[in-house]
N, C-alpha and C positions, 0 to 999 in steps of 0.2 A: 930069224928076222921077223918074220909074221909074229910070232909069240908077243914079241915086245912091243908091234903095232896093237894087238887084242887089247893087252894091258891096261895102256893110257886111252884106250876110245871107252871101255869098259868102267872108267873112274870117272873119264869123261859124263858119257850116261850115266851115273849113278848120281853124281853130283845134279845135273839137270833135273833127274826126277827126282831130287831132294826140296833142290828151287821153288819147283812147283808147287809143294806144297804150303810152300810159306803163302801167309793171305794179310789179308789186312780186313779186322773188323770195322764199320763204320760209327762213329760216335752218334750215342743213343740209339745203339744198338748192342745186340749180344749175336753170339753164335752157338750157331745148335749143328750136331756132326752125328751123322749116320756112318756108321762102323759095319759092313759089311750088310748094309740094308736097312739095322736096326737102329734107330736113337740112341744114341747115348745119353748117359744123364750128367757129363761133362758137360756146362756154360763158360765159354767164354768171355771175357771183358771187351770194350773196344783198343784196339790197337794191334798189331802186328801178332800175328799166332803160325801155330804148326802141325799140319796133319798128314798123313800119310796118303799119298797120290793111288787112286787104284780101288786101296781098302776102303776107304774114306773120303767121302761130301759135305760140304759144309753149306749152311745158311743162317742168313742174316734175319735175327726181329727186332721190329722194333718194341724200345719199351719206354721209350716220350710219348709224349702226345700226339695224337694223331687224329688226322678228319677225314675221316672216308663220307666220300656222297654217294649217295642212291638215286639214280636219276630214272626219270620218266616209270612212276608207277602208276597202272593203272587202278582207277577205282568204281566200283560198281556200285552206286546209293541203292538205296531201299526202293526206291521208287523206279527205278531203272535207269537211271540219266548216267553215262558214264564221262568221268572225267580225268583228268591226268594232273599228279604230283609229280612237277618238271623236277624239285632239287629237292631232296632231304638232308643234311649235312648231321653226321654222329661225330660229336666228338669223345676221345677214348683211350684208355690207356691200358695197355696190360703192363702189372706188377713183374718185376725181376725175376722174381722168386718162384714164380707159378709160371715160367716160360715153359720148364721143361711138360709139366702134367699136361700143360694145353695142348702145346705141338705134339706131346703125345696123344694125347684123347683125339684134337680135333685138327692136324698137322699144320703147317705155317699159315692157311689159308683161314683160319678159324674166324675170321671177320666175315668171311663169306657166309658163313651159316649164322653164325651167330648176330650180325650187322644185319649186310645186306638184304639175307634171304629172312630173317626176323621184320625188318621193317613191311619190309612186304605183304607180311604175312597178315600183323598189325593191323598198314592201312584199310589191308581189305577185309578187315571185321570191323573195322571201324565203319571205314561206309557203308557196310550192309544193313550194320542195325540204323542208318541216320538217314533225313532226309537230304538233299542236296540243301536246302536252305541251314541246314543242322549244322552240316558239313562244311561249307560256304562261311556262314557268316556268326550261327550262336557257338560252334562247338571250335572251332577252330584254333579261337585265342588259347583254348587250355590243351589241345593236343601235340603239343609237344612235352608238358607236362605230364599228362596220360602216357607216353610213350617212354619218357622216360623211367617212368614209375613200373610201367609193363617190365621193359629191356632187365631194367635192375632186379629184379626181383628174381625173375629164368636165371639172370646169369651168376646172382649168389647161389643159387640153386649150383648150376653147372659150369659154369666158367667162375670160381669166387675170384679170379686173380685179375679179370675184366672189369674193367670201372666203365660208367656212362659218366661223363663231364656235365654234357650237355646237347643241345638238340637243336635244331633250327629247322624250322620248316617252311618252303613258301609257300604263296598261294596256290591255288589248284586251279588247275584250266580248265573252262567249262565251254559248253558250247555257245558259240555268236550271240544266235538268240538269246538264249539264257541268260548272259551273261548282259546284254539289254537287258531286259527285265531285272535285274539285280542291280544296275547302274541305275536305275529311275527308283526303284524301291530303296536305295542307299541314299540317292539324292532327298528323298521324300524324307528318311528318317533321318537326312540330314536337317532340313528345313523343321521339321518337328523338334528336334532338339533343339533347334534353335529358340524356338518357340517358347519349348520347354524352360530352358536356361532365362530367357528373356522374363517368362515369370517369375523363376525362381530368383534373381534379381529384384523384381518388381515386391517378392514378396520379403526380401531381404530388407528392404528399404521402408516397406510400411512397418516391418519387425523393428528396424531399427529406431524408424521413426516413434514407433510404442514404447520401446524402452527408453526411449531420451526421455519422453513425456512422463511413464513412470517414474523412471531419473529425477527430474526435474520436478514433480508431484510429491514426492518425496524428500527430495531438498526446499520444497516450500515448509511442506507438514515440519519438517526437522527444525527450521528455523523458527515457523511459530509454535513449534511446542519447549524451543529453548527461551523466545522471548515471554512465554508465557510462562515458565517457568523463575525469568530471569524476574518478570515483577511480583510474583507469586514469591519468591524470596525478598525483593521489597518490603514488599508488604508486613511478612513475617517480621520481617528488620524493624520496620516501621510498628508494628504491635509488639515486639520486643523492648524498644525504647521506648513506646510511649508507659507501657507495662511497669518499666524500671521507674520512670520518672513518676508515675504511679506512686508507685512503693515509695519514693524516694518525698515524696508531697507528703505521705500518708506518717510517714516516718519521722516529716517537720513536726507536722498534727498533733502527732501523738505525742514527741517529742515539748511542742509548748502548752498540750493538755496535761502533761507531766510535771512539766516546770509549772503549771498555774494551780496543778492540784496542790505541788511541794510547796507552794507559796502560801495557798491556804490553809494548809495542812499546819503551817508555820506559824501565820499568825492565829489560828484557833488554836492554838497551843500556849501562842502568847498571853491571848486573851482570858486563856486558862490561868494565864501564871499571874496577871494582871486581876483577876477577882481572890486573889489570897487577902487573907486579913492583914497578913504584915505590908503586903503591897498598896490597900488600901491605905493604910495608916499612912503609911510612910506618903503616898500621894496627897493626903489630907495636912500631912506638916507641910510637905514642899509648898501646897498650894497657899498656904497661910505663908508659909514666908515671902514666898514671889509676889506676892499683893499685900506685904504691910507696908505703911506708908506712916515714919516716925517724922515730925516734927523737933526739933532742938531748937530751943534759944530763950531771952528775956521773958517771954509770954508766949507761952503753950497756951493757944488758944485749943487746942483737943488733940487728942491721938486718935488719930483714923485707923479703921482699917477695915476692908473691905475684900469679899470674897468672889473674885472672877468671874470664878466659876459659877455663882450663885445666881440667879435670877435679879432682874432689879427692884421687885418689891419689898424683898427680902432684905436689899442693900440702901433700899431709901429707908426704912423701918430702922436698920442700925443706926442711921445716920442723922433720926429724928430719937434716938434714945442718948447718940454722945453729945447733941446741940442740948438735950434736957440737961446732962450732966457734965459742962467744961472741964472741971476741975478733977472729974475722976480719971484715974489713970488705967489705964488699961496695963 
């Protein structure tokens, strides 16, 4: 009777510590399991898993994004003034793939060295070499920059599977007094910028004002060297045509010293043809006929005849030799 109690309490327990083991990994996360103390190089996914209760521990990383802050670091300037960096914020990821080497090298807390006790380490070589005014107000803006440039560079070194995202840093807390004197010194190089900028305005506007005027000095030049150009082709125009009309007069000229040379050219040729002997003769019968002058009828008182062309002494002297001789007939 006991035997058959043992049994089922014994399957009982067994099944329990099977239970147990079952886990549940969180999303954006992995599991990393220690097998009798030692790491395993088995990863997990997120979701439900199974490990042996006893032999076997499990833990969770993450491998999203994440921001761990570093709060209240102290810092010591060059000059001795100590001051405090209330919040540092890293943001940071480690890769899937490099879970196992890290948690082995540097176990699940590996933000702690690597992060936290880095940042620290950081700021206080930062403020040693710098003045608090360094520190404070010129180096500031670029030290998260600087920091992250540092973080990166160690942890390709030794963590490659650690990423730096990014970095945010706040102000640093200084002492009361201090911290007066820097509110009036801020003020002051507020009012100076002001100032500043107030010029550089003023001098924007006289720059402006010079280029309009070069603008404008240039758009005059432009116009009177097109209209001086614009009569300057005029003019051309106008010694072109007068030019043509020139030629064109010169061309009449020559044209009717041509025609009046051809014309005398003409008649001295004429006059040429007009002193021939046959030409002569022949003008000397026409002229006898064109001026004879015959009477017919009952009584021929004379036959005239008289030469035009002749002089009149010549012609009264005929005319005193046919009165001597009526009856002769010519």
């Amino acid at each position: 009777m006991s035997n058959l109690l043992i049994l089922p309490s014994f399957i009982l327990l067994f099944l329990v510590f099977l239970l147990t083991g079952i886990h549940k990994i969180e999303e954006g996360h992995v599991g990393v399991y220690y097998t009798r103390g030692v790491l395993s190089s088995s990863i997990t996914d997120p979701g439900y898993n199974f490990y042996f209760p006893l032999l076997t521990r499990y833990e969770m990383v993450q491998v999203t994004v994440q921001t761990d802050q570093v709060t209240e670091i102290p810092c010591g300037t060059s000059g001795g003034v100590m001051i405090y960096f209330d919040k540092i914020e890293v943001v940071n990821r480690l890769n899937k793939h490099h879970v196992y080497e890290t948690v082995k090298n540097y176990t699940k807390e590996y933000d702690k060295i690597w992060i936290y006790d880095k940042i620290h380490h950081e700021i206080n070589q930062f403020c040693s070499k710098h003045t608090l005014h360094e520190v404070f107000i010129e180096k500031f803006e670029s030290l998260d920059e600087d920091l992250i440039f540092v973080l990166q560079n160690d942890l390709k070194e030794w963590v490659p599977g650690l990423e730096i995202l990014s970095i945010r840093v706040t102000k640093p807390r200084i002492p009361p007094k201090i911290k007066t004197t820097f509110e009036a010194m801020e003020a002051e190089k507020t009012r100076f910028l002001i100032v500043k900028e107030h010029q550089k305005v003023k001098r924007q506007e006289a720059e402006t004002k010079k280029r309009q005027a070069i603008i404008k000095a240039q758009s005059d030049l432009d116009v009177t060297s097109i209209n001086m150009q614009k009569k300057l082709k005029e003019k051309e125009n106008e010694l072109k045509i007068a030019n043509i009309e020139n030629l064109m007069s010169l061309d009449r000229e020559k044209s009717k010293v041509d025609a009046e040379h051809y014309k005398n050219v003409k008649e001295l040729e004429t006059s040429r043809e007009k002193l021939s002997p046959e030409f002569i003769r022949y003008e000397s019968i026409r002229s006898l006929t064109n001026n004879l002058v015959i009477n017919i009828g009952s009584q021929v008182p004379m036959v005239r005849f008289v030469y035009a062309e002749k002089g009149k002494n010549e012609n009264e002297e005929i005319l005193e030799k046919i009165q001597e001789n009526p009856d002769k007939e010519k």
